[in-house]
N, C-alpha and C positions, 0 to 999 in steps of 0.2 A: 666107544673109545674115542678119545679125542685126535681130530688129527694128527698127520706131525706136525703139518706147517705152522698151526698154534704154540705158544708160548706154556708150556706147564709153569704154574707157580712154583714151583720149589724143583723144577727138574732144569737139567740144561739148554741154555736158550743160543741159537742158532742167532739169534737180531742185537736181544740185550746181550749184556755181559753175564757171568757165569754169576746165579743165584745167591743171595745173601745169604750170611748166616742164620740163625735164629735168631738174632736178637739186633742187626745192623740198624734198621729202621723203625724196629718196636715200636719206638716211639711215636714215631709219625704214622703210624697205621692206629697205635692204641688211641692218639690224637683224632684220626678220622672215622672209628668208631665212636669216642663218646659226643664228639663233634657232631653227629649225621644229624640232618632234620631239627636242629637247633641252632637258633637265630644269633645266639650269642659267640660260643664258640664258631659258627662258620663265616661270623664276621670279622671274627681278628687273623684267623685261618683260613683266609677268604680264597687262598687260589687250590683250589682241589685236583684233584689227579686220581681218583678213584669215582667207581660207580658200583651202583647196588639196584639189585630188581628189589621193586617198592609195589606192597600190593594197599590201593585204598578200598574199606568195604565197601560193598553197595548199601545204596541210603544214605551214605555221606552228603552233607551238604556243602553246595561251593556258590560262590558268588561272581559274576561278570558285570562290569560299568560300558554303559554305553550310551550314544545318542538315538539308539531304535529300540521301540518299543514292541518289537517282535522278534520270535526266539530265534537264537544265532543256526546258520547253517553250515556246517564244513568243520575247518579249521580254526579255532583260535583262542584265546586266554583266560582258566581259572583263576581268583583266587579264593585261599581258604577263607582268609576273613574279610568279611561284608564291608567293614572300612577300609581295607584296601583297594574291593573293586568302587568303593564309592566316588574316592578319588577321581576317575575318570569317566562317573556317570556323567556326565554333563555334554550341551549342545554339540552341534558343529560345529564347526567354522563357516565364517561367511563365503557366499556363492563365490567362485573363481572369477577371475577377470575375463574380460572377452577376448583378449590375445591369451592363447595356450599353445605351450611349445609342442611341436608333431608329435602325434603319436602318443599324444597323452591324452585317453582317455576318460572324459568326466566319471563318476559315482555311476554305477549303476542303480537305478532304480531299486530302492527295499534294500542295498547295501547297508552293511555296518562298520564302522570304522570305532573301532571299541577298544578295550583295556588298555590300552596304551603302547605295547609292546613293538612297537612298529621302529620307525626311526626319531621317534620322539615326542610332543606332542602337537594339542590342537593349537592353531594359532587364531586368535582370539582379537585380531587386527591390530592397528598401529600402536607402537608404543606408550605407555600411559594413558591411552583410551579407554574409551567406555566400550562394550561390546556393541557390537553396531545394532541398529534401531531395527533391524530385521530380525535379531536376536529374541527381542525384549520375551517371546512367546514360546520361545523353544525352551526344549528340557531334556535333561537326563534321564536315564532308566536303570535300576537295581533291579539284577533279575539273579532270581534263585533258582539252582539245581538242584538235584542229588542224580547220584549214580543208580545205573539201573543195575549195574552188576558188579562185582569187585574187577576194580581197574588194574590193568598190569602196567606199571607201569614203571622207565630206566631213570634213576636216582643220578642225577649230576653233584656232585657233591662240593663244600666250597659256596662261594656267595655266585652261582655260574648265570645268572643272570644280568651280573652286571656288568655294564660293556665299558671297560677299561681297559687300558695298555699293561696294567700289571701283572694279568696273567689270570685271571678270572674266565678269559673263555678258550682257554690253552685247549681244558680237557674235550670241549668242541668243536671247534674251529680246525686244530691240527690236527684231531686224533678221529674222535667220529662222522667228520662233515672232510675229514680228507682233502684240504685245502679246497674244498668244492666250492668257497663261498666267489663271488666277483670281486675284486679288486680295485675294480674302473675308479677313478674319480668321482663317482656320481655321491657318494657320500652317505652317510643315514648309520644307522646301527647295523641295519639288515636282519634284524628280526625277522622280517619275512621270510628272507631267503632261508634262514636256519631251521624255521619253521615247517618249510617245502621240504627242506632236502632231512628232516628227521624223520616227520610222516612218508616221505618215501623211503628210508629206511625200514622204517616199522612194517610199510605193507610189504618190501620186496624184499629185501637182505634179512630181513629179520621176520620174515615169513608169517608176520599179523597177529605175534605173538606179544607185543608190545602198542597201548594205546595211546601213550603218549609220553610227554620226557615232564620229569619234577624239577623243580629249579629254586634256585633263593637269590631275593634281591632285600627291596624291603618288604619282607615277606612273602610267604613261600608258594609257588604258583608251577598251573601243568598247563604246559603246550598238549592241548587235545587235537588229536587228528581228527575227530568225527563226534560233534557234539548232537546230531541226531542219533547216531546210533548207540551213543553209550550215558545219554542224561535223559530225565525225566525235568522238562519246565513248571515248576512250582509256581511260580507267579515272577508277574513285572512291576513295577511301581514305580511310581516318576519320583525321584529326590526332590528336596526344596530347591525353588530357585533359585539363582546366585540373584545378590545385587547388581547393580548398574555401575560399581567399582571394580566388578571380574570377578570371577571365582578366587576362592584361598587360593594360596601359591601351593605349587607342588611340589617334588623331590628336585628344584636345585634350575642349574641353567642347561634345562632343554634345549639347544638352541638350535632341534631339530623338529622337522614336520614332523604330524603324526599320519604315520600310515594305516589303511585299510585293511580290514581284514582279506583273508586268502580265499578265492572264491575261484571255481572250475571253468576255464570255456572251454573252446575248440585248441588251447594250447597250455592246457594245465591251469595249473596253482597261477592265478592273477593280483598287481597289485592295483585293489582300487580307489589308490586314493586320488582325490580331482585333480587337476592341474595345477591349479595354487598351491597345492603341495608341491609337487614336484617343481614348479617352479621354484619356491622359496628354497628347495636343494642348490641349485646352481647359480645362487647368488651370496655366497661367503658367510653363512651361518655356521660354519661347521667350526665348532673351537678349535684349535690348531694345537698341536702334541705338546708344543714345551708351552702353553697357556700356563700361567698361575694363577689361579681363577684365587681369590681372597671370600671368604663369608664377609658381608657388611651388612648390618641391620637396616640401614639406611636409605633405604630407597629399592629403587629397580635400576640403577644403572651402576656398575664397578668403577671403580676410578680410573680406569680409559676411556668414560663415558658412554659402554657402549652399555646398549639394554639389555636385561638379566630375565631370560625366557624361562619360568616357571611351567609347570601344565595348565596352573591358573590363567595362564596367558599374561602377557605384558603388564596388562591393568592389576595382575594380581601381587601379592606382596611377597611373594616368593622369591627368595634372594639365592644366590651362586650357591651350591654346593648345599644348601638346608630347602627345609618343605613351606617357608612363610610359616605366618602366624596366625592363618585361619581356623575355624573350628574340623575342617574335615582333617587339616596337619595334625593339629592334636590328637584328634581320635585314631589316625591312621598309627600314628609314633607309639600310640599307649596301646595299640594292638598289635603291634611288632612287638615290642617289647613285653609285653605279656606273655611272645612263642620266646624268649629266649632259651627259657632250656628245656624244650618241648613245645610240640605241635600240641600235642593233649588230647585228651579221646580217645586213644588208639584207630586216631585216623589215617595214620598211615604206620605199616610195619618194614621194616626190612629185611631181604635175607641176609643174616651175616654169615653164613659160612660157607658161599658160594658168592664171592664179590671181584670185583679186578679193580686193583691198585698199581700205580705207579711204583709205589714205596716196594713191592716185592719184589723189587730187581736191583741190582748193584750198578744202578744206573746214575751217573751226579744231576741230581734235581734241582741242587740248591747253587752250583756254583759260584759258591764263595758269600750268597745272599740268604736273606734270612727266611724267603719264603720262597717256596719250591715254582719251577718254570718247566715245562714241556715244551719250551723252543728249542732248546738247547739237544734235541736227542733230535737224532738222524734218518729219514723219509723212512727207512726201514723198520726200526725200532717204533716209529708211532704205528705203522702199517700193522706192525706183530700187535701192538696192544690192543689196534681196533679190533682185531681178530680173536684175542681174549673176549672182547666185550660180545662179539657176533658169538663164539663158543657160549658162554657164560646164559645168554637170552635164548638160544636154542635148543641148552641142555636143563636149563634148570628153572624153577617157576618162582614165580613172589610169595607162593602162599605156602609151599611149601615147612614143613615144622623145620624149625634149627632153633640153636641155641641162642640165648637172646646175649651176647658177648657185649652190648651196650650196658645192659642191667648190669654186667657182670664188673664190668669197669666203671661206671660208677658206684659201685661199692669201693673199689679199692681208690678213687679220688675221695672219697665220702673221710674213709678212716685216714687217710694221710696229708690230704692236702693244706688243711689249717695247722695240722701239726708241726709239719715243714716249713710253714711260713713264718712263723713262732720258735722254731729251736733259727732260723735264721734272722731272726729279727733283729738283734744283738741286745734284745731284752732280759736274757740270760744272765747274769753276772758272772758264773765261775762252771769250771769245767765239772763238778762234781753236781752242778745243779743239772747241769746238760744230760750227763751222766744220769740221773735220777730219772728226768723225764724221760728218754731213749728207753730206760732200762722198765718203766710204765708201760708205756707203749709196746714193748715187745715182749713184756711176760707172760701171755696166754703161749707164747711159744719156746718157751725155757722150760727143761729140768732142772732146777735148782741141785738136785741131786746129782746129777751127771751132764755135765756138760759136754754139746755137740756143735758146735757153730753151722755147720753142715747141714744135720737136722733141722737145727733149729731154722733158717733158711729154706731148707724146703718147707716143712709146719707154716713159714711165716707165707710164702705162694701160695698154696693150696687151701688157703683159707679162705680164698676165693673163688679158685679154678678150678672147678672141676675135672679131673683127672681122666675121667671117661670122653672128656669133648676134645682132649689132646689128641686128634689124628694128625697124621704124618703132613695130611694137605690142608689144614685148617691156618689159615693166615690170620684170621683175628685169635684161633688159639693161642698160635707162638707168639704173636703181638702183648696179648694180653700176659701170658706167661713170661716172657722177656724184660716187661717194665717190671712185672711185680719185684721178682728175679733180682733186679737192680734196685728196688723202695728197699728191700729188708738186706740184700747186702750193704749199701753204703750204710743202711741207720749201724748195725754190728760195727761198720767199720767206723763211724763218727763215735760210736759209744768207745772204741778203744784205742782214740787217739791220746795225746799225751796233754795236750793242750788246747784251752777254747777256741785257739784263734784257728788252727789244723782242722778242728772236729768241723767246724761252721763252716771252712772252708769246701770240705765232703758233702754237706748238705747245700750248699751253694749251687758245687759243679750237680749235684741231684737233680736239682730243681731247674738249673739251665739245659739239663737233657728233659726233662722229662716238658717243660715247654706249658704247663697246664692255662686253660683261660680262666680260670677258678681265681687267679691270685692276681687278676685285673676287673674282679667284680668289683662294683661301689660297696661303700657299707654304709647303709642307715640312712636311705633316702626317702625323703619327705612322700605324702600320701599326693601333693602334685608334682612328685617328682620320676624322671626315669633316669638310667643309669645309657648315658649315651657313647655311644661308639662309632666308629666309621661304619655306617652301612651307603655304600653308593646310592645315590648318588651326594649323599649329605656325609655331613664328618672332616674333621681338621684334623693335623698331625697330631697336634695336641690330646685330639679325644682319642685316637689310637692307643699314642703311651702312654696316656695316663687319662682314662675313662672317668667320669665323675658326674656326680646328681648334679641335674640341669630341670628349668620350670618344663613342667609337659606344653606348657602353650606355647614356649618356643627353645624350645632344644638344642637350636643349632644358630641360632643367632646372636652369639656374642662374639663373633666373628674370629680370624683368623686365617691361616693357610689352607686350602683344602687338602686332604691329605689324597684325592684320587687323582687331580692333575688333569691334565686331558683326558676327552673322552677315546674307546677304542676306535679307528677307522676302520 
C-alpha cells in the first residue's frame, strides 16, 4: 500500500493542488509519451518534468571515449552510439603547471578523465595553437561494452542532459538531487556532483534497485554507477589521430575544463581532474547568464574577441553554439539524427503505466510561458514529487509487462497529424471541400443510417485505445484517451461549422492544444542533408521555430543567435 505521505496520481494531494481532471494536461503527458527516448520531439520539448523506469537488455552494446586504454572503473559515462563517444576519444591535456592551487590534487595514476560530462572539456593549450609537442604521441581510446544483465535503470526525460538556464535540469537538480548540488562560485556544470549524489541515491534511498540514470543531450547516454559490475569490455582501440591543427571542434563554446571521472578514496566519490583544470575554473571562463553567444563560421574567436572553446580545443574549428566542421561533427550530427524518432532495437523499453509526471497535478508549470518550469512549485511540492519518484522505483520494475501507450499514440499522431496540417493549410478553397475531407476522414465511424455524434465520438477514440487498459490509475491511459477525445470532437465540430473561416479556426485552436513536433519536421531533405533543431549545446532561435535541411558537414554554421544563451551555473 503506498504511503500517505506520497502523492497518489489521481487521488488528493496534501503538497500539490487538488488533482486534475481527465483531460487538463492530456496533452502534455500524451506529448511526454510519444516524446520519450526520441531525439527529436525531446528536443523542442526539451524541459521534462516526468520520469520513467527504463529497462536496457543485456548484451546491449554501449560505447565510452576516452584518453585510457584501460577499462573504466566506478562511476561514469555511456553512450549509445559509437560516434558520440568518439567525440571525446581523444588525448589529455598537457601536464599542469608547477604552481597548483592547494589542495588540488594532480591525476591519479591509471586515472581516466573520459566522456566528457564533467564540467566541460579538454583544454588543448593556448588559443589557435597547435597541440603542444608532447601531445604529437598520445591518443584516444574507443572502448566497447555490453551489459551483462538487463540494466534498470530512472528515465529523465526532456533533453535533461543539457545544462542550461532553461529549465532542462529542473527535474534534477530541484526535484531529485533536492537542492543537494554546491552553489559556491567554483563554477563547472557539476556533472560530477549530480553524478555522486544519483549513485548515492540508487545505492541508499532507492535501495539498489536502480543502476543508473538515462539522459539526452546530443544523444542519449546513462550515468552508470558501477561499470565493473554491470559491463562486460569488449575491446579498446585507439581512434586516428587528430592533426597538428586540433581535433574537429565539438558541441559549441565549452568554455569550461573537463573533469575526471568519479573515483573512491578514504572520502568518497573524488574529482580527479589535475590542477590545470581546476585552475582554469577560477580564472573567468565561465560564460556569464545574459551572454549572447552568436554562431559565426568564422574563425574561433566571437566578435568580442574572445576565443570560442570547442572540445576540439581552441586549435579546433568548432564555433559558439555548433559542433565545427570536422569529420567526427559530421558523423556525430548524422548519428543523432538518425535517433530522432527512436533509439531502435528495442534497446531500451519503458514502463508506461507506472511513471511520475509533473503534468498529473493542477499545478501552473507553464506560468504564462511556453515551456513548462519546476522552479516555480514550492520546497514542499517538489519534496512530494521526489517521493512519487522513491515510491514508483521501489514498488514497481522496468521489465515488468504493461501496455506499450507510445505505440498506442503514435497511431493516433500517424492518422491525424498531416491531415490537420492540410484542413489548416488554407489550401482548401470552400467550406463544402472542408466538409468533404472531414466527412473522409471520419467515416469508418458514421452510421449513415442513424446518426449519433456521441457514438460516433466514442467509435472515433477507441480506435485506438484499448478499453481494457482504461484503469482508474493509468495516467498515460487518460492522457492518451483525453487527446483522442478532443482530435474527433473538434473534427465533428469543424465539419458543422457554417463557414471556412470558423471550421479552420476549430482546427487551429486543435492543433495549438495538441502541440505535436510532427509539424516542425523538414520535408524532402537531401541524402547530405539533416533536418536541424536546437539540441544544446548547438542550435539558433531560428532553427527552433523554424527547423530546416542543413549540409551534414556543417549544420550549424550559418550563423545566427544561439537559441540556449548561457550556460546553467
Amino acid at each position: 500500500m503506498r504511503p500517505t505521505s506520497l502523492l497518489p496520481l489521481f487521488g488528493v494531494s496534501s503538497a500539490l493542488s487538488t488533482p486534475i481532471n481527465e483531460t487538463k494536461n492530456a496533452n502534455h503527458i500524451f506529448n511526454t509519451i510519444q516524446d520519450s527516448m526520441r531525439q527529436w520531439g525531446s528536443s523542442l520539448h526539451h524541459n521534462g518534468v516526468s520520469y520513467f523506469l527504463a529497462r536496457v537488455p543485456a548484451g546491449t552494446q554501449f560505447y565510452h571515449g576516452t584518453s585510457k586504454d584501460t577499462p573504466v572503473i566506478g562511476t561514469e559515462w555511456l553512450a549509445f552510439e559509437p560516434e558520440h563517444a568518439m567525440v571525446f576519444a581523444r588525448p589529455r591535456g598537457p601536464p599542469p603547471p608547477s604552481s597548483s592551487p592547494p589542495h588540488d590534487d594532480p591525476e591519479p595514476e591509471g586515472g581516466h578523465r573520459e566522456l566528457r560530462k564533467r564540467e566541460g572539456f579538454e583544454d588543448f593549450g593556448p588559443p589557435h595553437g597547435h597541440p603542444p609537442e608532447d601531445m604529437e604521441n598520445r591518443a584516444g581510446y574507443l572502448h566497447t561494452y555490453t551489459a551483462k544483465k538487463d540494466l534498470r535503470l530512472l528515465y529523465v526525460d526532456g533533453m535533461s542532459a543539457a545544462k542550461t538556464d532553461k529549465g532542462t535540469l529542473d527535474s534534477q537538480d530541484l526535484v531529485l538531487f533536492n537542492g543537494r548540488l554546491d552553489d559556491s562560485p567554483r563554477g563547472g556544470f557539476q556533472e560530477n556532483e549530480r553524478a555522486k549524489i544519483a549513485c548515492e541515491l540508487a545505492a541508499n534511498e532507492w535501495e539498489g534497485r536502480i543502476d543508473g540514470i538515462l539522459r539526452m543531450e546530443a544523444g542519449f547516454e546513462i550515468i552508470l554507477c558501477d561499470f565493473e559490475r554491470d559491463l562486460n569490455s569488449v575491446r579498446i582501440t585507439q581512434v586516428k589521430q587528430e592533426s597538428r591543427n586540433g581535433p574537429p571542434g565539438g558541441p559549441g563554446p565549452m568554455e569550461k575544463p573537463h573533469h575526471g571521472d568519479l573515483r573512491k578514496d578514504d572520502h568518497g566519490m573524488r574529482d580527479d581532474r589535475g590542477p590545470r583544470d581546476r585552475d582554469s575554473e577560477h580564472h573567468g571562463q565561465r560564460p556569464r547568464k545574459d551572454s549572447k553567444m552568436r554562431h559565426d563560421a568564422h574563425g574561433p574567436e566571437g566578435k568580442d574577441g574572445t576565443p570560442r572553446h570547442g572540445p576540439g580545443g581552441p586549435g579546433g574549428p568548432g564555433g559558439p553554439g555548433g559542433p565545427g566542421q570536422g569529420p567526427d561533427s559530421s558523423r556525430w550530427m548524422r548519428a543523432v539524427t538518425a535517433r530522432y524518432h527512436g533509439i531502435g532495437g528495442n534497446r531500451v523499453s519503458l514502463n508506461f503505466d507506472h511513471f511520475v509526471s509533473a503534468f498529473s497535478y493542477n499545478a501552473d508549470l507553464f506560468q504564462g510561458k511556453s515551456l513548462p518550469r519546476l522552479a516555480g512549485l514550492s520546497q514542499k511540492e517538489l519534496t512530494a514529487l521526489r517521493d512519487e519518484v522513491t515510491y514508483m522505483i521501489k514498488t514497481y520494475h522496468p521489465a515488468e509487462v504493461c501496455e506499450d501507450w507510445q505505440a498506442i499514440a503514435d497511431m493516433v499522431v500517424i492518422r491525424y497529424s498531416k491531415q490537420l496540417a492540410y484542413f489548416a493549410s488554407g489550401k482548401i478553397a470552400s467550406m463544402s471541400d472542408l466538409q468533404d475531407e472531414i466527412e473522409t476522414l471520419m467515416a469508418p465511424f458514421i452510421d449513415f443510417g442513424n446518426r449519433d455524434s456521441q457514438a460516433e465520438i466514442e467509435r472515433c477514440v477507441f480506435q485506438f485505445v484499448p478499453d481494457h487498459a482504461l484503469t482508474e490509475d493509468s495516467v498515460a491511459g487518460g492522457a492518451v484517451y483525453g487527446v483522442t477525445k478532443r482530435i474527433c470532437s473538434a473534427l465533428f465540430e469543424a465539419h458543422g461549422q457554417k463557414s471556412l473561416k470558423k471550421a479552420v479556426q476549430v482546427v487551429h485552436k486543435l492543433m495549438e492544444y495538441l502541440d505535436w513536433t510532427t509539424w516542425k519536421q523538414c520535408k524532402g531533405c537531401g541524402e547530405n542533408e539533416i533536418c536541424v533543431v536546437p539540441i544544446w549545446p548547438m542550435g539558433t532561435k531560428e532553427d527552433y521555430e523554424h527547423p530546416r535541411c542543413k549540409d551534414a558537414d556543417n549544420p550549424f554554421g550559418q550563423g545566427g543567435e544561439s537559441y540556449w544563451g548561457g550556460f546553467h551555473h
